[in-house]
N, C-alpha and C positions, 0 to 999 in steps of 0.2 A: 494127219500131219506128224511128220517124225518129232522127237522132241530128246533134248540132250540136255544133262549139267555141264556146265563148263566150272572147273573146278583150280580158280587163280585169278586173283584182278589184276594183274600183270599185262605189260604188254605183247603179250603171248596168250594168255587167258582171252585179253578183250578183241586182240583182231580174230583169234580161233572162234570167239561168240558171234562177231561182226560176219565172217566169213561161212559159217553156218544158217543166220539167219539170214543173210542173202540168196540163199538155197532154198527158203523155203523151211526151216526147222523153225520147231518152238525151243528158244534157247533160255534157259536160268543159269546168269553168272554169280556162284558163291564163293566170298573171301569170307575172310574174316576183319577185313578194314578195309575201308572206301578203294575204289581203285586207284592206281597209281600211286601209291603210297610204302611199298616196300624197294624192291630189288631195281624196279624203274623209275622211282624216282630220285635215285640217288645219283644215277652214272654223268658222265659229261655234257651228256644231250648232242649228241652226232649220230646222226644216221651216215653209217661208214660206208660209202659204197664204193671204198677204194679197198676195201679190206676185204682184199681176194686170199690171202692167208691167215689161215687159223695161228694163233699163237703155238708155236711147238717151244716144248722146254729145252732150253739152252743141254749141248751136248758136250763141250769142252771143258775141258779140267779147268781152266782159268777163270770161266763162266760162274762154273757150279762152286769153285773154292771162293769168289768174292760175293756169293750169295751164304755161301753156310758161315764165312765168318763175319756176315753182314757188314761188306765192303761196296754194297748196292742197297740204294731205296728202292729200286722196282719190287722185289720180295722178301719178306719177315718173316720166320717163323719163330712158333713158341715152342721151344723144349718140349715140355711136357707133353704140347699136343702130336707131335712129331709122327708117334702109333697111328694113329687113326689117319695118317696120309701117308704111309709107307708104300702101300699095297698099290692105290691110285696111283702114286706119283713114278711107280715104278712103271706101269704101263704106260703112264702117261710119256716115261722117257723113250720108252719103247716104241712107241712110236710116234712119236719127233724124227725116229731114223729119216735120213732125207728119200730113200724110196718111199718110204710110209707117211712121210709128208707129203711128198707129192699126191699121194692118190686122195689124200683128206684137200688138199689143193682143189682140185679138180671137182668134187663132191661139194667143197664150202661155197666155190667162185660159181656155182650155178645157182646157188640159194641167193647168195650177194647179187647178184647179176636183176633178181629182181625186189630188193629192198626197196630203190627208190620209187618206182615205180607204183609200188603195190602201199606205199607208205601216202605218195600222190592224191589216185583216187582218196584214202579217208581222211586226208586230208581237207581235201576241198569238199568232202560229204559233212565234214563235223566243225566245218567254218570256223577252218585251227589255222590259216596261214596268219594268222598274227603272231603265232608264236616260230614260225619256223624261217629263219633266212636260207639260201641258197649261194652260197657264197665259198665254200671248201672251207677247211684251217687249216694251221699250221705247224707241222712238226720241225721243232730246236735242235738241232746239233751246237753243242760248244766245244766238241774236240774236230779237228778237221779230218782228219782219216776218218774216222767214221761219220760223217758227214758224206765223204768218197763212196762212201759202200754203203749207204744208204742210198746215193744218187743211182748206184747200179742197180740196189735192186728195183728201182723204182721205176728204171726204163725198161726191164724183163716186165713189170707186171704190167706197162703201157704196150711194150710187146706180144705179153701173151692172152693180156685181157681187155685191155684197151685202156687202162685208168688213162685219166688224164691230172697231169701237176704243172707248176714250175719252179724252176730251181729261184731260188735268192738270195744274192748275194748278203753280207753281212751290211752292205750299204741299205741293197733295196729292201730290207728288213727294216732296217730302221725309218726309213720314209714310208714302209707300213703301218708301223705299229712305233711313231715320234714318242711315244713315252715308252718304250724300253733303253735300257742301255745299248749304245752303237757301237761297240767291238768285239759282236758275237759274229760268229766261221760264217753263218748262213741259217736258211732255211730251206724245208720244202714246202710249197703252198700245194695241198690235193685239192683239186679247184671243184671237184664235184661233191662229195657229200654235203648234206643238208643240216645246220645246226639248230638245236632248239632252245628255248630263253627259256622254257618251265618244264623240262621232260615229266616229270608229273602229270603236271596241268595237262601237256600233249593227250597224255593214256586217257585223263578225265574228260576231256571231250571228244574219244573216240568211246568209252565207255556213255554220254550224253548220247552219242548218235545211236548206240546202240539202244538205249532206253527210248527215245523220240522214235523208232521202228517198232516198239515195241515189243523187246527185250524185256527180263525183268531179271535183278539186279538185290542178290537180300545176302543178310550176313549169314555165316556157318562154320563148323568145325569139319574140315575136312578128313579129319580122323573117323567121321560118322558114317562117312560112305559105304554102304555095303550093298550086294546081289540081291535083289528083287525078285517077285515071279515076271513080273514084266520088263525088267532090266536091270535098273540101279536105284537106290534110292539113299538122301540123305537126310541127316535135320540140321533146320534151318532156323534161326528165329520166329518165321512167319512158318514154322512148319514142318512137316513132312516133306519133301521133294522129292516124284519121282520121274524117272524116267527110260525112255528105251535104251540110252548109251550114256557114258560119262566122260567127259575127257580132264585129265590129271595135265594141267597146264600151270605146276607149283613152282616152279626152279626149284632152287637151292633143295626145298623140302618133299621133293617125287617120289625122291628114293623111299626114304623115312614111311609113306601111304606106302608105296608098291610091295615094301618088304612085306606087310600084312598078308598080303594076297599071295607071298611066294616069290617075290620076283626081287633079286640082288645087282643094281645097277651102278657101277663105278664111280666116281664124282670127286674131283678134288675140287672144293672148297675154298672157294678166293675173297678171305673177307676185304672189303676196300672201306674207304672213309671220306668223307666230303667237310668240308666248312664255308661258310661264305663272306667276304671280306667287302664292306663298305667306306669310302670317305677318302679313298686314294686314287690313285689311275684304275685305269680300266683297258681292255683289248678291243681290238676292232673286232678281230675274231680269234675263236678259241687257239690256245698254243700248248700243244703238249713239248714238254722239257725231258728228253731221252735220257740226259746224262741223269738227272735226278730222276728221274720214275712216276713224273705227275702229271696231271692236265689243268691246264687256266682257264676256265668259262664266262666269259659274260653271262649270266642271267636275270634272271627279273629280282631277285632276293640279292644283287650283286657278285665278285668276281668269284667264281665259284675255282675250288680246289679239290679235284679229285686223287687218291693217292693207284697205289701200286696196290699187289696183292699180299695178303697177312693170309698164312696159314695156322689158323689157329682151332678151338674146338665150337661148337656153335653156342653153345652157353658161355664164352669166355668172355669177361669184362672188356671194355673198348680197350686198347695200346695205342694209343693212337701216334708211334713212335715215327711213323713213314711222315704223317702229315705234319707234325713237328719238321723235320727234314726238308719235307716240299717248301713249307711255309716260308723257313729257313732262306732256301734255293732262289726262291719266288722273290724275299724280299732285296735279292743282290737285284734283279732284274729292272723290277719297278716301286712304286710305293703304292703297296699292298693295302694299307689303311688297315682298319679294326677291322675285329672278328665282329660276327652278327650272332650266331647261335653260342649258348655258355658253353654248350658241349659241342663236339662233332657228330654228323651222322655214319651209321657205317651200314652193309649190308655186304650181302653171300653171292658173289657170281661161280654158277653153277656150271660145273668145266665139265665135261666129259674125258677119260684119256688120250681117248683118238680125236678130239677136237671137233665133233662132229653133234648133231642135237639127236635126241631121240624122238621119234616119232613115226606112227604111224598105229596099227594095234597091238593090244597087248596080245603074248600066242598062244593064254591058254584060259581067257575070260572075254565069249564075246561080248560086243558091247562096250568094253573098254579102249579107251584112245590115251594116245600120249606126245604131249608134244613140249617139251623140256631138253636142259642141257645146251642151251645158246653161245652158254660161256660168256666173254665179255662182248654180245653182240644180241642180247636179247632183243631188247630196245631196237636195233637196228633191223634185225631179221622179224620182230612178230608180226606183222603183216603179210611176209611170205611163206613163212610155215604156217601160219595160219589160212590161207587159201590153198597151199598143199595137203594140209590135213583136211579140211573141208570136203576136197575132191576128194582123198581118198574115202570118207567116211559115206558121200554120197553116192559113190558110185561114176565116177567122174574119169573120165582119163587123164592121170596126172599131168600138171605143165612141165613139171622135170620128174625124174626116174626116182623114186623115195627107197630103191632096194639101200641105197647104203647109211641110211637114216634109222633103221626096223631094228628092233629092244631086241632081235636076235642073233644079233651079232656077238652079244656078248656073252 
């Protein structure tokens, strides 16, 4: 029997386990904290399946001047950290170009095409539909021109990919969602993606199903990984672990492992932050606020507040300056009620500069897998990279083309 570490409790680490041991592999998933506990359980809880474009960094001088003189909550950076994101963020601008957008277009909307799909199946395996509605959300516009050009681009990506929305008025918004304020331009409802009440809980019952098949599931330091005579091995709490392959399914933290071994992978660094607010209104469904830079969730811990992205350095104390902001924004809208946690939580979404995840094998240690760099669509995508990488690793004919995915592009 082949046997591999899967090395991430992530929702990338556990569908890449899930999607091995349905193969046939003997699979050991090692974090260092229970699963769903870091980078996945913080974000919105939206499986995006309308989100056929990768985030490209704004290219306009008006863009980039109300972001550097922090005239936008969407993104924060700290001074100090500024060095350690020059290099990324320059490639990152780089290709944003709209030719180079478009080919990351093309590349992302094949992986997207089957999130929901491939999220379905473990779904109904890990007897999670209590936590998942099928209902779309909604993105705010409060200035009307842009509201206008949001409506366009949204009918090219019904054009060119098929999403499905509907537009709404600032009326039919409010007989949406009766506890918002009624003199807002509009909405868009994306009527397809899939929202989750506990995006944590989600990962932990697909990491339960992986255990109930017979997975096994222990703590470890990922920093411990090294080449084997028979493959790879780590240590583990319960041990020694070894095995024939290894797959690096860290986010934020890939890079950091791969550097060991040789291998330098681009990554800018997107800290974000969450709080949950109890005792006030509530949404029917999730609403991200464009002009402010946040997202409003129902879930199970209450209305949850996701921010923008903080560039900062990875040991850097919380700022939690955007969520102040959101909170801010949030409470013009409705009555937000009290905060639930003393503190906010924050975590690292793991960007690539070309918008794209890596994955596939490392090209100069066999044995090795990598399947990281989601960006803000980890959550969204780990079930379908996670069956992409699976076929690759087994010998499989991939379901889409993984050449523009492979660590050697860079």
């Amino acid at each position: 029997m082949r046997s591999a570490i899967v090395l991430g409790g992530g929702m990338v680490g556990v569908s890449s386990a899930l999607h091995l041991q349905r193969r046939g592999w003997s699979v050991t998933l090692v974090d260092r904290k229970e699963p769903g506990r870091e980078t996945s359980y913080g974000n919105a809880g939206i499986i995006q399946s309308e989100a056929v474009r990768p985030y490209p960094m704004p290219r306009d001088l008006a863009t980039l001047f109300n972001v550097a003189t922090g005239r936008t909550n969407d993104v924060r950076y700290r001074l100090a950290s500024l060095p350690r994101h020059v290099a990324p963020l320059l490639r990152y601008w780089w290709h944003s170009a709209p030719k180079r957008h478009r080919r990351a277009i093309a590349a992302w909307a094949r992986l997207i095409a089957h999130a929901a799909p491939e999220h379905d199946v473990l779904i109904r395996e890990a007897h999670a539909d209590n936590l998942v509605r099928r209902a779309g959300y909604r993105l705010l516009h409060r200035d009307a021109k842009a509201f206008e050009q949001a409506i366009a681009t949204a009918e090219e990506n019904r054009r060119d990919h098929g999403v499905q929305f509907r537009v709404l008025s600032g009326s039919e918004l409010a007989k949406a969602e009766p506890l918002l304020r009624d003199d807002l331009p509009g909405a868009i409802h994306w009527l397809e993606p899939w929202t989750v009440s506990d995006p944590g809980g989600l990962v932990a019952a697909y990491a339960g199903l992986f255990e109930r098949l017979g997975g096994r599931i222990v703590r470890g330091d990922a920093r411990s990984l090294r080449q084997a005579s028979a493959g790879w091995s780590i240590d583990t709490d319960e041990g020694r672990c070894d095995a024939a392959c290894a797959v690096v399914a860290l986010g934020p933290w890939s890079p950091d492992l791969l550097q060991r071994f040789g291998y330098r992978v681009p990554l800018v660094r997107k800290r974000g932050y969450h709080m949950h607010y109890q005792g006030g209104s509530s949404l029917d469904l999730p609403l991200v606020d464009t002009a402010n830079g946040y997202a409003m969730a129902p879930m199970s811990k209450g209305l949850r507040i996701t921010t923008g992205a903080e560039l900062t350095s990875p040991d850097a104390p919380a700022t939690p300056v955007q969520l102040a902001k959101a909170e801010a924004a949030a409470r013009g809208l409705l009555d937000l009620g009290a905060r639930v946690e003393p503190e906010p939580w924050f975590g690292t979404r793991p960007c690539t500069p070309d918008m794209l995840p890596v994955l596939g094998p490392a090209p100069r240690h066999p044995g090795l897998w990598l399947n990281f760099g989601h960006g803000h669509q980890g959550f969204t995508l780990g079930p379908a990279t996670g069956r992409l990488l699976a076929e690759m690793m087994t010998g499989e004919t991939p379901s889409i083309d993984p050449a523009p995915y492979a660590m050697d592009r860079f």
